[in-house]
Each structure stands twice: as structure tokens, then as C-alpha cells.
TORRO-527197 format. One record per residue: x, y, z of N, C-alpha, C, O in turn; residue in three letters. Coordinates in steps of 0.1 Angstrom, whole numbers, plus 5000, padded with zeros to 4 digits. Atoms other than C-alpha are relative to their C-alpha. Layout:
<nukes>
XYZXYZXYZXYZALA
...
</nukes>
This chain:
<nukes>
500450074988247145157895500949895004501049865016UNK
499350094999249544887891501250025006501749935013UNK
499049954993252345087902499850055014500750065022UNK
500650024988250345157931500249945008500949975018UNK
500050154995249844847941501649945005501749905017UNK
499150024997253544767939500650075008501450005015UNK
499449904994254745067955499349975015500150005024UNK
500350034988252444947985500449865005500549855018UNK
499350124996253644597986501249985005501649915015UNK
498549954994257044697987499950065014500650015024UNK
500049964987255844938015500249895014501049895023UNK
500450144992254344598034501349965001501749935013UNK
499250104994257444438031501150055009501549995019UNK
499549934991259444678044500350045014501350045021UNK
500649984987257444798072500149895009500449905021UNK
500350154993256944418081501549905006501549795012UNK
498350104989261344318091499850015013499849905019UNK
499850014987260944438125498849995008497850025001UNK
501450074996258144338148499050085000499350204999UNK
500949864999254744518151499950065012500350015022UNK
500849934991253144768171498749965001498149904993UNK
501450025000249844758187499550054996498949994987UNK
501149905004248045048181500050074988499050114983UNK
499849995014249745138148501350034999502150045009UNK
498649945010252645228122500350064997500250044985UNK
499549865008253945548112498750044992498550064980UNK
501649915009250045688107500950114996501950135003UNK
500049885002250746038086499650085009498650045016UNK
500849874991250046348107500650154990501750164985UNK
502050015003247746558093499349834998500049774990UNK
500850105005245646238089499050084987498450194987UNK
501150005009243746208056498850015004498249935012UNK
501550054997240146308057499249884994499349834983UNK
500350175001238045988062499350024983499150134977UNK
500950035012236445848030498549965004498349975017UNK
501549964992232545808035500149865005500549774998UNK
499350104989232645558066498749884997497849924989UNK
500650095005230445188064499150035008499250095019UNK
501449974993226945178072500049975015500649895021UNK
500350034983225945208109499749855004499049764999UNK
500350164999225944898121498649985008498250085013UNK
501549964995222344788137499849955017500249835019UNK
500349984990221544808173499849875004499249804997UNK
500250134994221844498198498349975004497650025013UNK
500950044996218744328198499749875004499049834995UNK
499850164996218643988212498949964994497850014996UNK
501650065009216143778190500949854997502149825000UNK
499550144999216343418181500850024983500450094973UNK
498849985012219443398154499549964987498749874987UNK
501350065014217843358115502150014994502850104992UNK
498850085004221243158106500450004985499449994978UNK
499650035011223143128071499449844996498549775000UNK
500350175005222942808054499649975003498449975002UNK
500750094991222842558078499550085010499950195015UNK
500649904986220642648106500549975011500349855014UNK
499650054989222142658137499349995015498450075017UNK
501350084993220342508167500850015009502149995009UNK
499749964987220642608202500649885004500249765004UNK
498450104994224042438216499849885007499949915019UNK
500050034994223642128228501649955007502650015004UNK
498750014998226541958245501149964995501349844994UNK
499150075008229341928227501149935007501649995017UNK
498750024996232241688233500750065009500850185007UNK
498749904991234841808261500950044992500949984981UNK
499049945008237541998246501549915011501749935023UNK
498850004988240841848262501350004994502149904993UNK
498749985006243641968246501650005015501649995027UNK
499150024986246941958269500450105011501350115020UNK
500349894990246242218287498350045004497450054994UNK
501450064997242642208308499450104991500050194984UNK
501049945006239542348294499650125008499550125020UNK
500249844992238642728301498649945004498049854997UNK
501350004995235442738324499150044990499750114981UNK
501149935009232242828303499350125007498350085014UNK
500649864992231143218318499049994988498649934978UNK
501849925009228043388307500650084992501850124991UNK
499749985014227643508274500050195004500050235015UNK
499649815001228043938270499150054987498550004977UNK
500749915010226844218253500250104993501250154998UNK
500149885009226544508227499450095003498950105014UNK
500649844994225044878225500050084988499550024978UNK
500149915010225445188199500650114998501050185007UNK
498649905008227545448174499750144998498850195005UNK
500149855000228045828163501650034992502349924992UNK
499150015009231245968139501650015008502050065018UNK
498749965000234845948137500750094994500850064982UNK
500149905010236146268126501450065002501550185005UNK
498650015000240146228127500850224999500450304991UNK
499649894999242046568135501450044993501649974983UNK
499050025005245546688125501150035010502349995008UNK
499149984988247046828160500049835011499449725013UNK
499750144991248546588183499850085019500550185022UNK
500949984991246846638218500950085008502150065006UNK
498849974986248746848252499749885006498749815006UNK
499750034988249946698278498949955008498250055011UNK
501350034995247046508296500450065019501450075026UNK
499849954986246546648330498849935007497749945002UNK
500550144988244946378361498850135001498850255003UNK
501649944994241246458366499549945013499749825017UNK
500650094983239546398401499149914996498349924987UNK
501250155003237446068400498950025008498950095018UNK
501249965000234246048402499649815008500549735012UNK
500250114999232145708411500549914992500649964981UNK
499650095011233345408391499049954988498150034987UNK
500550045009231645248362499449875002500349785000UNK
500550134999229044928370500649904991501249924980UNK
499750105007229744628359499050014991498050094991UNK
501150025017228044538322499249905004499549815012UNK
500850104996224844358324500049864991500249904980UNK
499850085004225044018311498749954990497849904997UNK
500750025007222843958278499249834999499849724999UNK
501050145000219943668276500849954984501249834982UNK
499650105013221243628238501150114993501150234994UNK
499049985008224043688215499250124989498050154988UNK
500849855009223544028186499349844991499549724993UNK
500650085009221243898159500949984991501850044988UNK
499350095007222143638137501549955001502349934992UNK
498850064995224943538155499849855013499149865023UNK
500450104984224743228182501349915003502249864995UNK
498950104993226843038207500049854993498949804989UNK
499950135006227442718193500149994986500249874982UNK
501049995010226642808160500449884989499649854980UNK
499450135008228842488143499949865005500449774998UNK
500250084997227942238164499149924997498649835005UNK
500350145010226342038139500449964986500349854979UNK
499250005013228142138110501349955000501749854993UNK
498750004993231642148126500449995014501250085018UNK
499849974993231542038159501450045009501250105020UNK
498849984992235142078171501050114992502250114992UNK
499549885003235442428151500750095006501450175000UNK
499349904991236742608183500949945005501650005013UNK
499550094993238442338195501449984991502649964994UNK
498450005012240942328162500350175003501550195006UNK
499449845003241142728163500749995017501950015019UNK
499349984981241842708205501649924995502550004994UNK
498950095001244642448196501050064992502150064997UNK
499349945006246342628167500150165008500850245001UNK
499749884991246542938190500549965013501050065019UNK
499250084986247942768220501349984997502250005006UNK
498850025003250642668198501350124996502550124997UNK
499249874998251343028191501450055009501949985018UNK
498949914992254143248205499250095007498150145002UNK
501149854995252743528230500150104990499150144985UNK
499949895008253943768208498949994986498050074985UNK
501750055010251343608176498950015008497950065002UNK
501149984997248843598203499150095009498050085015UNK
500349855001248743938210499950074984499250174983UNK
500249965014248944008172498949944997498450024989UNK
501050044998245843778173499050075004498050064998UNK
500949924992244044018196499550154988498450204984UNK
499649875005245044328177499049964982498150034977UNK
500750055012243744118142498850045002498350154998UNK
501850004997240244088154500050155001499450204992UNK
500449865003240244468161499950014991498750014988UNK
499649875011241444618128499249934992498450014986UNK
500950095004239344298112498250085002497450114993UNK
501349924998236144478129499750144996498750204991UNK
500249794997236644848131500050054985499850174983UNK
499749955014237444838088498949904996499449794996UNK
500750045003234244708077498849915004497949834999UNK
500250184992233144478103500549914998501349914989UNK
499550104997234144178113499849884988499349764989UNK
500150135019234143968076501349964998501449874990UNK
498750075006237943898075500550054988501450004982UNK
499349935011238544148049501650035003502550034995UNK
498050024994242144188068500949894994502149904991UNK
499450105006243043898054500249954988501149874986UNK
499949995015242643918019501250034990500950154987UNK
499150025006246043907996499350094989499950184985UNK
500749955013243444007968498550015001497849945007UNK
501049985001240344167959499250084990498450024983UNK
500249905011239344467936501349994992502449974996UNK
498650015005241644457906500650195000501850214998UNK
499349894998242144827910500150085016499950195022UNK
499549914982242944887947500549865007500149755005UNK
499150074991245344727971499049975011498250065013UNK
501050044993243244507997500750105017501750165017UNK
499749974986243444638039501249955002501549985014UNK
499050104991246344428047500950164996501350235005UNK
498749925003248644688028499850115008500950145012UNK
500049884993247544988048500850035010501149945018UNK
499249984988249545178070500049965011500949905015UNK
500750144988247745038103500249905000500349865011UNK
500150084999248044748092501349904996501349784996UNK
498850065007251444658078500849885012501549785012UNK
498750074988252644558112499349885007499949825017UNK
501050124993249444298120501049864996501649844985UNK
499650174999250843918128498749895004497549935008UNK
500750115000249143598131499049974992497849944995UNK
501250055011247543518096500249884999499349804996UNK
499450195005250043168094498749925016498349815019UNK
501250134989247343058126498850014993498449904989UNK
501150015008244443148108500149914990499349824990UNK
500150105013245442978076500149885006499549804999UNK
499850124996246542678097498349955009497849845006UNK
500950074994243442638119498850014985497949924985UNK
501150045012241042718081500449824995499649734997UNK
500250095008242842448063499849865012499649765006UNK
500450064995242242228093498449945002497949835004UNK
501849955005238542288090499949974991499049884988UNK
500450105017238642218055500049895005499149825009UNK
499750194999240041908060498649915008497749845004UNK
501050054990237941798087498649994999498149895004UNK
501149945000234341958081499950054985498850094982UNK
500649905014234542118043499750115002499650155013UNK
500349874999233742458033499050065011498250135005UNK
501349974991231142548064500350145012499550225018UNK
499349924982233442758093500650144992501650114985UNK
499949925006233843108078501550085010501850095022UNK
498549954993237443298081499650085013499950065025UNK
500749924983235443568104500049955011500849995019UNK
499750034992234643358127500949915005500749865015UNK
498650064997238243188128500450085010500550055022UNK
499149924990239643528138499450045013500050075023UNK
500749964985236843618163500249855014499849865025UNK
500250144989237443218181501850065003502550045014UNK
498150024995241543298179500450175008501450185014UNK
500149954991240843638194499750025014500050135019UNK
500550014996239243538221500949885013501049895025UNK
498950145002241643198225501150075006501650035016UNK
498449934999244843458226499550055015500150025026UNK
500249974986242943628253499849935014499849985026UNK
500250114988242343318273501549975001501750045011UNK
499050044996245943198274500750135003501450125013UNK
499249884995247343568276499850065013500550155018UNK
500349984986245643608307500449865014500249865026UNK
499750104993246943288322498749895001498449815010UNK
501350114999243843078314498650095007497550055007UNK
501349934991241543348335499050114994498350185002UNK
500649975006239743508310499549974990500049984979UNK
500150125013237743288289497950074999497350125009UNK
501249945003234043388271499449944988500149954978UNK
500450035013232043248247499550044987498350074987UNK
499549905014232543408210498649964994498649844993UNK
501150045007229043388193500250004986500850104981UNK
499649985017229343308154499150004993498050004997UNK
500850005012227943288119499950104990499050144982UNK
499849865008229543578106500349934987500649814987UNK
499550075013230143538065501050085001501150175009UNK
499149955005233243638050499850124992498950114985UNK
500549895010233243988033500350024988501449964986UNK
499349995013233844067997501250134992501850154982UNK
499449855002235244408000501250045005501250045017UNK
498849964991238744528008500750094994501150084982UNK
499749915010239944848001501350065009501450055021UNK
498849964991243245008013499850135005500450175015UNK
500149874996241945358013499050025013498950125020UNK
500950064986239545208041500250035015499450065025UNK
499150054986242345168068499950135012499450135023UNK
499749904992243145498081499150075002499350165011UNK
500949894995240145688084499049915011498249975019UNK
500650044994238445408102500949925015500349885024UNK
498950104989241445238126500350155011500350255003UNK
499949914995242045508156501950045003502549965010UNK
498849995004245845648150500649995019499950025029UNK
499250014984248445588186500350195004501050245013UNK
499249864996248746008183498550075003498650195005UNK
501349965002244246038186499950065016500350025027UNK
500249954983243146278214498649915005498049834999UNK
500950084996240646158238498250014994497349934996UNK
501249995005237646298218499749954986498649934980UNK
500050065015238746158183499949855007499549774999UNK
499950164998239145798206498650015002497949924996UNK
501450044999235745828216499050014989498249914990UNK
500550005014233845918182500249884990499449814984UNK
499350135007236045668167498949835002498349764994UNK
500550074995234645428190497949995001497249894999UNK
501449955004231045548188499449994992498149994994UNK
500450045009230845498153500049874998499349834989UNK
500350145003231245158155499149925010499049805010UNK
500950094993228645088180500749975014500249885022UNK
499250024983230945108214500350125006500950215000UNK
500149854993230545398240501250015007501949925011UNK
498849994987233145528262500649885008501649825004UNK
499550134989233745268290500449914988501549884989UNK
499550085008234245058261500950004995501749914994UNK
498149985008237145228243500949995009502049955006UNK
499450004988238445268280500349844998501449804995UNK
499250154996238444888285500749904990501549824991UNK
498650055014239744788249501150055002502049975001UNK
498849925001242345018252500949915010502249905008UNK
499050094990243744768282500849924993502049914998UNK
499450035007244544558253501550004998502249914996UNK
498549934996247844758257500849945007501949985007UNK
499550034989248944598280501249885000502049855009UNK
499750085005250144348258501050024992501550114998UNK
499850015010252344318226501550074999502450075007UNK
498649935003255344528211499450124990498450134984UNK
500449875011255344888192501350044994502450045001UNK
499149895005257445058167500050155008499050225012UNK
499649864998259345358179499450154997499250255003UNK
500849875010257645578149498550015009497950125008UNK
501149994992254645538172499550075009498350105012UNK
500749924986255345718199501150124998500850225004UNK
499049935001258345898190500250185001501350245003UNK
500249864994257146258195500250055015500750165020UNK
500349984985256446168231501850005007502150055018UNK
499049954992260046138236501650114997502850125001UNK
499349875003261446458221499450095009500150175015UNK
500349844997259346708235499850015011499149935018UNK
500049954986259646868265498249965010497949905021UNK
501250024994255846878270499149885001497949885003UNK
501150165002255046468268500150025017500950095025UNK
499750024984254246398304500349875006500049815016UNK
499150164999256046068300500849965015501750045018UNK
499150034988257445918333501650024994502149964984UNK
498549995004261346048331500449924996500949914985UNK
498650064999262945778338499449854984500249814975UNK
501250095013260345518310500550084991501150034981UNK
499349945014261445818287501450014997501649994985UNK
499050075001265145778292500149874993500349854981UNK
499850175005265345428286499249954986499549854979UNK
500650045011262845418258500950074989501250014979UNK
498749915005265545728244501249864992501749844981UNK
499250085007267745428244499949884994500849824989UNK
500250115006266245168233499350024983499249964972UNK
500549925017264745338202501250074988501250084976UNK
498849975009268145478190500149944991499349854991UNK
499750105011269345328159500850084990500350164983UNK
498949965010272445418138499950024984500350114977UNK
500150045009271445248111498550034995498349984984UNK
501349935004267345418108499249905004498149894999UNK
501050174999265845078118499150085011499550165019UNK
501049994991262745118136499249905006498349835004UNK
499650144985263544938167498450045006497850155006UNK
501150044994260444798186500249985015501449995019UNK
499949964988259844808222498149945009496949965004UNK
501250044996257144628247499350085006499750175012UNK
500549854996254544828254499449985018499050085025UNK
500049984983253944718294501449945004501549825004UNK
498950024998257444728306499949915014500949865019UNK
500150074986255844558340499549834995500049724997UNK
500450185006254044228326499950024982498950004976UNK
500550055013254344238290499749904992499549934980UNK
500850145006253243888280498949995007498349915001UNK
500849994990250543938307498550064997498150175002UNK
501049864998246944048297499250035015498549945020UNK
500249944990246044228326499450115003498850154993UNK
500349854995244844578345501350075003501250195007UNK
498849905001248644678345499750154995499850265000UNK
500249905005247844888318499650145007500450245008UNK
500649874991245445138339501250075007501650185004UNK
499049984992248145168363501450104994501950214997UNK
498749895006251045268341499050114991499750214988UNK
500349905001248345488325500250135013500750245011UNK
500149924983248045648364501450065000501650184999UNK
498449964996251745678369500950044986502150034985UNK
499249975011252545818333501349924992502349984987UNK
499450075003254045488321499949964989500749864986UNK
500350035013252845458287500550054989500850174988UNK
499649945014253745488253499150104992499850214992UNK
500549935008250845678229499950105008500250125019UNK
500549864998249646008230498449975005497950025014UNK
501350044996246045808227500249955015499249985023UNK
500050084984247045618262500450115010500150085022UNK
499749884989248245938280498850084998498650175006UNK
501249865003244946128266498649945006497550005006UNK
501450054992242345878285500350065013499350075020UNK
499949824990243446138313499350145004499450225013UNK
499949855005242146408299498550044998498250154994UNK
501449974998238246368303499249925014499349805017UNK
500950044989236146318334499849805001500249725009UNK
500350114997234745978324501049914996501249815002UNK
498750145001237645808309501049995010501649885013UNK
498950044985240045888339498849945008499449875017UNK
500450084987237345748361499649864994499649775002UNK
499450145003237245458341501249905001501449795005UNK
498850044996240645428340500549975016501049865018UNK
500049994986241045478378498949825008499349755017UNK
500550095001238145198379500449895000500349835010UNK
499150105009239944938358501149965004501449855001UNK
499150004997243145008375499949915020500849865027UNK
499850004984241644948413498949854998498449815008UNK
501150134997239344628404500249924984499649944974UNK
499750045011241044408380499049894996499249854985UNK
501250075002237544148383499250084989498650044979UNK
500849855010235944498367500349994992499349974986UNK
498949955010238244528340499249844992498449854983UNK
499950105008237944168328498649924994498549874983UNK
501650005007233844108329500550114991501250084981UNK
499949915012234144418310500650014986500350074975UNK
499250015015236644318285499449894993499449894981UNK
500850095006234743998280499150074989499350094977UNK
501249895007231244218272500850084987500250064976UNK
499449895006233644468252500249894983499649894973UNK
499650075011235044208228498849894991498849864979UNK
500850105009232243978220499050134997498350094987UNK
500349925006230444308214500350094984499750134974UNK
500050005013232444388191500649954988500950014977UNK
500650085010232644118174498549974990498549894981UNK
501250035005228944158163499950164991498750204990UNK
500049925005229844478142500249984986501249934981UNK
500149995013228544518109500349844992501249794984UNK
499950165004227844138104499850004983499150084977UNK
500650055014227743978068499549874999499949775004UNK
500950145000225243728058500049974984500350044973UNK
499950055018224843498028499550094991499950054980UNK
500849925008222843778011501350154993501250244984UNK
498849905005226344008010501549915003502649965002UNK
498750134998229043718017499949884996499149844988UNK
499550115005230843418015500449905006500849955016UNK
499650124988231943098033501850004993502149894988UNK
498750045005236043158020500049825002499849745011UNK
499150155000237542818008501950065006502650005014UNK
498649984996241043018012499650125010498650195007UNK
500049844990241243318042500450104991500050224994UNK
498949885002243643498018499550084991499750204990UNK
500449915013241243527983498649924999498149815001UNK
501250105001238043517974499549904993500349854985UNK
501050125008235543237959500550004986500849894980UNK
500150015014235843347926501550074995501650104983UNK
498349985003239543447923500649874996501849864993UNK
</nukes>
């Protein structure tokens, strides 16, 4: 096991010289069949939050935030819904071909309360200026970390729930924790997380759990990556998890080569329906990808890649020397989060096989189509989308932990 271990570290470091991808890293194809996947997570029911430790007490006003740049407006809070399996394939999808659109997709209704045992405010007696250190240590970011920020909080949720097992250095002495996994080699922005925890220490003591670090600095990335115009209030009181397993990664993370019926299952089992994987998937819109990512789409005759996007990506992918050169994945605003995305989905501007294959069914092209012609749509939606799921497969003091470090646990 030890040589395991090293042989996957090495991998990590390797993988980790040149910058990441969004959606993933040189997944295998065949994909491994999944290992047996984490309990269903439990259905949004809005009820009054039965809190960790300290109890947390409906928000009142906290201090202004006024860092040097103004304070995002406070929008209405968002919501959650429910799952079904992920059941990974080994073909890589055809050619998506444009479906006729249908009506569009309503707006998401706006929830009276946060999932259970989560709430708005939830440190504002413990720590009140907990989001206010995490906003600030993510401000200071590079865009490029604060899209790797965004991307965190996924792979953080979708592999166990949202406990911060991504972040663990160490955990089982016989298995390499999530970080090492192939998905995951190419995640950035842990040095903000550790900078806004030990800030928190300092300030407030053991109380503000890594979880909800990454769910306040996902949320933060998405406020400033949108130019300040997408801002939502992140409900917390998630604990830290104790579990991190590397064999975890791949059957649960959705690979950049998934057709559109493995993206939706995928998505399904974690408690998020269609329109939902549609409007995460915008996410794209953002960041940088390894070549190994997409690299099928620009050999074969039958990708339906925009020519002239596949040329140029031909050359910017080249490499003499085997390096696997990186590349932004919206060639129109890539620092920008935005409804670009949709668009260069529309006009065959995209990199994955997954982003060419939301084409390829009735309701996700008319989502996409949606998304693309009402970027107000898109962005309520991605609010709802993300603080939804954030509330996947919560841990409470009864199976967690309040980390002192992000990286290891309590008793390490």
C-alpha cells in the first residue's frame, strides 16, 4: 500500500506543473466500474435548522462588510430537490446533433429556508466576520484560483458531500486521500482556504468548519468572477468529514468525455435534476483545461467542433516535448463568469465531449437555448443550483469534526 501511495503522489506532482482543467484530467477510458456510491442524500425540507454545537440563531444584523471593494447586495436565499444513479459507460458519445427547442425552463422558486441543519448566518455569534475573512482572502486571488475555487466546491460535494474531504493530505493509513485522484490532481486554490482557516483560528478559535470555508470561497469566486453581479447567500454549519478515499474520485466526479445520459444520472444521484446539470455546466465558462481532456475531439473527423476553434486548439495543444499544454476553456470571455458558455455550446465552440453532448437531448438543448437567450435566467439559476448543492450529504457532530487544520484530521 505504501508504494501505492507513493506512486500516486508522484502522479499528483506530476500532473500538477502545468495548470488545471475544469472538468477533469486524463480520466481512463473504459472508466472503472463505480465502487458502491454514498448514501442518498435526504430530500430538501425546509425546517427550523437543529445546529452543531453552538446554536445558531436566526441572523441578526451583522456589521457591514467593507472591504475595498463595495459589498455584494444581499438576494434571496435558494433551493434544493432530489437523486437517482450514476452508471459511468466506456464509449465516448457521437457527434451531438441540434434538437428543435421546446418552451424554456421557469425560473427556480425561491425557498422560505435553507436544507436542514444548515442556516444563513449560521456564525454570527460564534464568528461574526467568518465570510467576511473568507470574501477577503478570495478577492485577493488570481481569476485563474478563483475559478479553481468554483471547481473545489464541486469535486468537494459530488465525492462524499460537501465535508472538505478534498482537502485532506491525510486520512486512512491504507489509502491515498481524494486529492490524489485523477479528477482531482489538477484542483487549485487550497493556499486560500488554508489562509482564510488560519485566519479564523486566530480570530474566533476552533468554531468555522473547512466545509463551510470552501462553500463561502465558492460562492465569493463567483461573486467577483461575474464582475460583482452574482452574489447569494451560502447557508452553513456543515462539519468537516472524516473519510477520504482515492478510489472514491472517479466513479463519483462526471468525466469531460460523459454522454448526456451518464451527465444526468451523475447528477441525479446527487440530488440535482436536469436543468441543474445544464446550469452548473455554465461553470465552463470559466478557467483553463489540459489538452488530454479533450484531445479526441480534435483528431477525429466526426467531433462537430467549430473548424476554425479546432485548428487553433490543433495548435495550441502541440508540444514537442509531450507537455500537456493547457488552454482557456471560453475563448470569448474567459475570466468572465457568464452565459457565454450556452452560446459557444450553440455554435459548436466548446471543448468536452460532455459540453457538445447537452445537444443531444430535448431538455438539455432547451435549456441550453434558454440559458443562452436570458442571461438574468441563467444566473437566478446558478444561484439556486450552487447553494443547493452545497446542502449534499451534510455532516453533523454525530459523524464529523470542526478541523483545527483543512489539510488533517483532529486526531492525526
Amino acid at each position: 500500500m505504501a508504494k501505492l501511495t507513493a506512486a500516486l503522489t508522484v502522479l499528483a506532482l506530476v500532473a500538477c506543473v502545468g495548470r488545471p482543467c475544469q472538468a477533469g484530467y486524463g480520466y481512463p477510458n473504459p472508466m472503472p466500474s463505480p465502487s458502491p456510491p454514498p448514501p442518498t442524500p435526504p430530500p430538501y425540507t425546509p425546517t427550523t435548522p437543529s445546529p452543531p454545537p453552538s446554536a445558531p440563531i436566526t441572523p441578526s444584523s451583522p456589521p457591514p462588510y467593507t472591504p475595498t471593494t463595495p459589498s455584494p447586495p444581499p438576494p434571496a436565499p435558494v433551493t434544493p430537490s432530489t437523486p437517482t444513479p450514476y452508471s459511468p459507460s466506456t464509449a465516448s458519445p457521437p457527434p451531438p446533433t441540434p434538437i428543435a427547442p421546446s418552451s424554456p425552463p421557469p425560473l427556480p422558486p425561491t425557498p422560505s429556508s435553507p436544507a436542514s441543519g444548515l442556516a444563513v448566518g449560521y456564525y454570527q455569534k460564534t464568528c461574526y466576520r467568518a465570510e467576511d475573512i473568507v470574501r477577503e482572502a478570495v478577492r485577493d486571488a488570481s481569476k485563474g484560483i478563483m475559478a479553481g475555487l468554483i471547481r473545489l466546491f464541486f469535486h468537494d460535494c459530488f465525492v462524499r458531500g460537501c465535508d472538505a474531504s478534498v482537502l485532506l493530505d491525510t486520512a486512512d493509513p491504507n489509502s491515498a486521500t481524494e486529492k490524489f485522484g485523477i479528477p482531482n490532481l489538477s484542483l487549485r486554490g487550497f493556499e486560500v482556504i488554508d489562509a482564510a482557516k488560519a485566519r479564523i483560528e486566530k480570530e474566533c478559535g476552533n468554531v468555522v468548519s473547512c466545509a463551510d470555508i470552501v462553500a463561502f470561497a465558492g460562492r465569493d469566486a463567483t461573486y467577483f468572477l461575474s464582475n460583482k453581479k452574482v452574489y447569494f447567500d451560502m447557508p452553513a454549519g456543515r462539519y468537516d468529514g472524516l473519510v477520504s478515499l482515492i478510489n472514491e474520485t472517479l466513479p463519483n466526479l462526471p468525466p469531460p468525455f460523459a454522454t448526456v445520459e451518464q451527465l444526468k444520472a451523475g447528477f441525479a444521484f446527487k440530488g440535482l435534476n436536469t436543468d441543474e446539470m445544464v446550469t452548473l455546466s455554465g461553470a465552463h465558462t470559466i478557467g483553463i483545461s489540459h489538452c488530454s481532456s479533450f484531445s479526441d475531439r480534435l483528431t477525429s473527423n466526426s467531433s462537430d467542433m467549430d473548424p476554425s476553434l479546432k485548428s487553433t486548439l490543433q495548435e495550441q495543444c502541440q508540444s514537442n516535448s509531450g507537455t500537456d499544454n493547457t488552454v482557456v476553456q471560453d475563448n470569448k470571455t474567459p475570466d468572465k463568469l457568464d452565459n457565454k458558455y450556452y452560446k459557444n455550446v450553440l455554435s459548436h465552440e466548446v471543448l468536452f465531449t460532455s459540453d457538445a453532448a447537452l445537444m443531444m437531448a430535448t431538455d438539455t438543448s432547451d435549456a441550453v437555448r434558454a440559458n443562452a437567450k436570458d442571461t438574468n435566467l441563467w444566473e437566478e439559476k446558478f444561484k439556486a443550483a450552487m447553494v443547493k448543492m452545497g446542502a449534499i450529504d451534510i455532516k453533523t457532530v454525530a459523524n464529523g469534526e470542526i478541523r483545527r487544520s483543512c489539510r488533517i484530521l483532529n486526531t492525526n
